[in-house]
C-alpha positions as CSV (number, residue, x, y, z in Angstrom):
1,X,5.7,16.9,-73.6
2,X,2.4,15.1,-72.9
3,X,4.5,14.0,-69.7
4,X,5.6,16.8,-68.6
5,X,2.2,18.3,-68.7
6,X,0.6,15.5,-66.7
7,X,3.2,15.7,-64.0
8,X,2.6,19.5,-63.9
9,X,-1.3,18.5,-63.7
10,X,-0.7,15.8,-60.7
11,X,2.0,17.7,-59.2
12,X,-0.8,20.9,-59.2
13,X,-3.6,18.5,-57.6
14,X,-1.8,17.1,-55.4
15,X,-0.8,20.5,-53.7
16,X,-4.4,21.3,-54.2
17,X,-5.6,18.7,-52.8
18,X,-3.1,18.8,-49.5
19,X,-4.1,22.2,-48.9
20,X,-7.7,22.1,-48.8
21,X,-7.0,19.0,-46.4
22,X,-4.7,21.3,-44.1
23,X,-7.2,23.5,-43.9
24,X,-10.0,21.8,-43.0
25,X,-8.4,19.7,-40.6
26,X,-6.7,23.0,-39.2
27,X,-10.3,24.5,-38.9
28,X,-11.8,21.6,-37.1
29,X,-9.1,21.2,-34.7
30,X,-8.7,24.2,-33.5
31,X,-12.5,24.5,-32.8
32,X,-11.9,21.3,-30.7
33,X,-9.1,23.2,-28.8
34,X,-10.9,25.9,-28.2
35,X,-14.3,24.2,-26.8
36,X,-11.7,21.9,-24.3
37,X,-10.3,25.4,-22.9
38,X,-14.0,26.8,-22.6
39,X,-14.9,23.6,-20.4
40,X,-11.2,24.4,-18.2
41,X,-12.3,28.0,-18.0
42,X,-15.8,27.4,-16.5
43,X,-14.8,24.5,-14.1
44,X,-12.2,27.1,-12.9
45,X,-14.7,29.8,-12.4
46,X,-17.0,27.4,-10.8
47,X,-14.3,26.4,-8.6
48,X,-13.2,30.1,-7.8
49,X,-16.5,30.8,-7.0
50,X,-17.7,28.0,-5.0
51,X,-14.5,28.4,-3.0
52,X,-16.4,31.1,-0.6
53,X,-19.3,28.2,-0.2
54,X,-16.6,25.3,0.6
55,X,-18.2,24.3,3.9
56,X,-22.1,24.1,2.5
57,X,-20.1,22.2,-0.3
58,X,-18.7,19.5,2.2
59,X,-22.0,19.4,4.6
60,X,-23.7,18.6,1.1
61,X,-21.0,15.8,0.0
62,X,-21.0,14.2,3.7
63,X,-25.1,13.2,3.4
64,X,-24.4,11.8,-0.6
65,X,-21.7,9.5,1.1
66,X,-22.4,5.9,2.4
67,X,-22.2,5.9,6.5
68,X,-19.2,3.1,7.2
69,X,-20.7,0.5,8.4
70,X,-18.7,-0.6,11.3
71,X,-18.9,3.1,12.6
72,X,-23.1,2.5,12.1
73,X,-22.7,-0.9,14.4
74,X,-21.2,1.1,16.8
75,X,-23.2,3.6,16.8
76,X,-26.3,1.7,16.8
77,X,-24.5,-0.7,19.7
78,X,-23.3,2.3,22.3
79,X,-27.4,3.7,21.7
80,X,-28.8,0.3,22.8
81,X,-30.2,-0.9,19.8
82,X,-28.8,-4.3,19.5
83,X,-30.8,-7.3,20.0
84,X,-34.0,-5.0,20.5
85,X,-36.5,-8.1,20.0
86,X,-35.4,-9.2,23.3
87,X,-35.0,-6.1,25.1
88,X,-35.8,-7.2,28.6
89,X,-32.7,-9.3,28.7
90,X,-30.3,-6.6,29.2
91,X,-27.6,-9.5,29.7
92,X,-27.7,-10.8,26.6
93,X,-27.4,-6.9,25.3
94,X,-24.0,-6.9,27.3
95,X,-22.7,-9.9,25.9
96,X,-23.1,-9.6,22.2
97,X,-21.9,-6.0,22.8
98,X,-18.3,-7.6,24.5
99,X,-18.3,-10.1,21.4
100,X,-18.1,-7.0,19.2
101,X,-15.7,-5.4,21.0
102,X,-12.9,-8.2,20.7
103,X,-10.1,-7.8,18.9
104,X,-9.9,-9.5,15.9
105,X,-7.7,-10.4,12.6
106,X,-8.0,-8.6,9.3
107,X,-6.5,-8.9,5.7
108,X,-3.8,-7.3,5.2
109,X,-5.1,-4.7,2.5
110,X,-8.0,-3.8,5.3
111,X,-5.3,-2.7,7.4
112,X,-5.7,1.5,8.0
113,X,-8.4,1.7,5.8
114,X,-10.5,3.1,8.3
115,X,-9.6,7.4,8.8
116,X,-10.6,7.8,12.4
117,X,-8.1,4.7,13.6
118,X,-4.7,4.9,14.5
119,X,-2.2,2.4,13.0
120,X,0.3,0.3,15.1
121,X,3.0,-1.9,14.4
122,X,4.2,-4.3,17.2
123,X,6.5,-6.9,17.4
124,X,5.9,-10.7,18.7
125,X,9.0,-12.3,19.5
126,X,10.0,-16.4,19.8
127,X,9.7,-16.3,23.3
128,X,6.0,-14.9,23.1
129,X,6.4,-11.3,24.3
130,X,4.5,-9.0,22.3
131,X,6.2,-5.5,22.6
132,X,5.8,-2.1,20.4
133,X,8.6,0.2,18.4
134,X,10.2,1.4,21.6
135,X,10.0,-2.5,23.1
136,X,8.4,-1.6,26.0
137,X,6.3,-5.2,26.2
138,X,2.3,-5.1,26.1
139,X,0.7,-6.5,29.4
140,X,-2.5,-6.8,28.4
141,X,-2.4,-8.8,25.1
142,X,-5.7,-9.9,25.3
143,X,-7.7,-6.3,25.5
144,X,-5.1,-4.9,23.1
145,X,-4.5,-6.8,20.5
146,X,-6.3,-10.7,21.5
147,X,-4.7,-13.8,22.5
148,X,-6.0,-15.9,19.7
149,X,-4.8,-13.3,16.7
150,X,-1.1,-14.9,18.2
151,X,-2.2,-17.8,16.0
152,X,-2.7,-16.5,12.9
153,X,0.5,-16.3,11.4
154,X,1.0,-17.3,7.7
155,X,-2.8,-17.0,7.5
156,X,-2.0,-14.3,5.4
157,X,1.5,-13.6,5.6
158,X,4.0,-15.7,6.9
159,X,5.6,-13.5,9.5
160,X,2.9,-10.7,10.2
161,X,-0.9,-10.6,11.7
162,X,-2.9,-7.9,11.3
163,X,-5.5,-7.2,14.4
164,X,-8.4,-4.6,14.4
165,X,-9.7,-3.5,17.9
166,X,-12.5,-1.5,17.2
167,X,-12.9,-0.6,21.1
168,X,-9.4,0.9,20.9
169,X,-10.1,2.3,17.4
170,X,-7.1,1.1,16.2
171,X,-5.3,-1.4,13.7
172,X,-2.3,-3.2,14.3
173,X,0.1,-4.7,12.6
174,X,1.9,-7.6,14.2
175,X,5.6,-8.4,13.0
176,X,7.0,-11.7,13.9
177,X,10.5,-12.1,15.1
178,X,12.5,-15.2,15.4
179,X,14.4,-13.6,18.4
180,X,14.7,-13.6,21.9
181,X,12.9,-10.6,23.6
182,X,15.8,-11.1,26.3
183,X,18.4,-10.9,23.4
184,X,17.3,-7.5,21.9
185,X,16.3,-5.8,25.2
186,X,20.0,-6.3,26.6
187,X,21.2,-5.0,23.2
């Protein structure tokens, strides 16, 4: 009987014991549930009623934002302040300006990065025609795109280049193609 009555006993703690755990875990949880949809409700009524104050928000956010720094050069460029130790040689001004200008080659994870330039994707052919999506064939490869960029193949990538012209405000991505331009314009 001795048995009996200590499995009765253990059986009795046990239960005991399993509901004063359920009910101490079930108190402390739910407080955390509760304080997590506190926080949602007041980000939401922060949100709802900031919505009517959007624009001060944004002119706010646009001064706690690092300037991009290419945009600065320019900016800094087109207002004259290049080379301002030797400001009386305007000439030298002009050139370093038309340096900066130049097309040049970027990585390929640089390419659109930037929101105010437009993206392009060209195609260079084997015969060395450089023409766009409608193959209509660029004339001025050297102020669009820059003769030497031609060159950089498998620099990064084996069959594309990837220019920035900065003048243009634009990036583009050059595809290499082992055909003719005379055999896919007749097509």
């Amino acid at each position: 009987m001795s048995k009996v009555k200590n499995l009765f006993i253990f059986a009795a703690g046990a239960a005991f014991g399993s509901f004063v755990t359920w009910k101490v875990l079930k108190d402390k949880y739910e407080q955390i549930a509760q304080d997590e949809i506190d926080s949602v409700k007041e980000v939401f009524s922060k949100k709802e009623s900031s919505d009517n104050k959007e624009p001060i928000l944004a002119e706010e956010n646009e001064h706690d934002e690092k300037p991009n720094i290419m945009e600065y050069a320019a900016k800094l460029q087109e207002n004259g302040y290049t080379n301002y130790s030797d400001s009386e040689n305007k000439e030298t001004v002009h050139k370093e300006d038309d340096s900066v200008q130049k097309p040049y080659v970027i990585p390929p994870d640089e390419f659109g990065e930037f929101a105010g330039y437009d993206t392009v994707s060209l195609t260079y052919y084997a015969d060395r025609v450089l023409a766009d999506d409608n193959d209509d064939v660029i004339e001025e490869v050297g102020d669009v795109v820059g003769t030497e960029s031609l060159s950089h193949f498998g620099e990064y990538e084996d069959d594309s280049v990837f220019v920035r012209n900065d003048r243009l405000k634009c990036d583009y991505e050059i595809l290499l193609d082992q055909r003719k331009f005379s055999d896919v314009r007749t097509k």
